[in-house]
C-alpha positions as a printed Julia matrix, in Angstrom:
68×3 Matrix{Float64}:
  -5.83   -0.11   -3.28
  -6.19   -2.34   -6.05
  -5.19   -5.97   -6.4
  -2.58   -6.37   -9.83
  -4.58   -9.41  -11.34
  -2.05  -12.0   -13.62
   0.8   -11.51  -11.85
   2.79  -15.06  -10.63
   3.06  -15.34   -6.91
   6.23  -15.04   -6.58
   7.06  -11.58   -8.02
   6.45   -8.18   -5.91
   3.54   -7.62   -7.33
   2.45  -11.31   -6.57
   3.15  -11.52   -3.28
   1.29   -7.72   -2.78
  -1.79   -8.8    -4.44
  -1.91  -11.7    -2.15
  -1.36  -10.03    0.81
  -3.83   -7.22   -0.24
  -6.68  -10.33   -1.15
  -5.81  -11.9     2.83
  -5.85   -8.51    4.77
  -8.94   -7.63    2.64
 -10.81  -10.92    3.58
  -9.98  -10.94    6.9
 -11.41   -6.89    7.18
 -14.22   -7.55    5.14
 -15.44  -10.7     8.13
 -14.51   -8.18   10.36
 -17.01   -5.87    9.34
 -19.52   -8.74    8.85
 -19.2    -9.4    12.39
 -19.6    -6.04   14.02
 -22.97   -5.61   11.68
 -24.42   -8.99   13.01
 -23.99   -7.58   16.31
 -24.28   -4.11   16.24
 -27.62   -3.8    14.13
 -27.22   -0.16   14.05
 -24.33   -0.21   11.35
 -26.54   -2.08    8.76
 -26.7    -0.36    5.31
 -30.63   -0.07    5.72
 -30.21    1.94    8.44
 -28.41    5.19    8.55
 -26.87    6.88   11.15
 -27.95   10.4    11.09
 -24.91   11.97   12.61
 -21.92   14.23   10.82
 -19.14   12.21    9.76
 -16.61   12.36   12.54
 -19.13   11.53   15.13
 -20.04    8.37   12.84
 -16.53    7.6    13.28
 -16.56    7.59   17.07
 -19.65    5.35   16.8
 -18.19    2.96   14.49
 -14.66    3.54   16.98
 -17.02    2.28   20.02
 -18.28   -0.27   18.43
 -15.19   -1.85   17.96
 -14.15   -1.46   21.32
 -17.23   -3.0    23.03
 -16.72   -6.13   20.78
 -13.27   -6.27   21.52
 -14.45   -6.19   25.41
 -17.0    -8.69   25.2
């Protein structure tokens, strides 16, 4: 999705791109987190599996962070 720069904030298209910039942030720290504790999903190291059973990895580790 892509954010419609110019736009005043309080047309549609303001108030999207806003809400797209927030949800984005907050995703984006989200992902920051999970790397800072799950080493494994850093971008220097690769997971060597096919892509759905990435998935479940990734899956899990959201899970065990939302546990501890």
């Amino acid at each position: 999705m892509t954010p419609i720069q110019g736009m005043p904030t309080d047309t549609p298209e303001g108030r999207y791109t806003a809400a797209l910039t927030r949800t984005r942030n907050c995703v984006e720290r989200y992902i920051g987190v999970l790397k800072n504790r799950f080493r494994c999903l850093l971008k220097d190291r690769v997971l060597h599996y096919a892509p759905f059973r990435a998935g479940q990895i990734i899956n899990a580790t959201y899970v065990l962070h939302n546990v501890c």
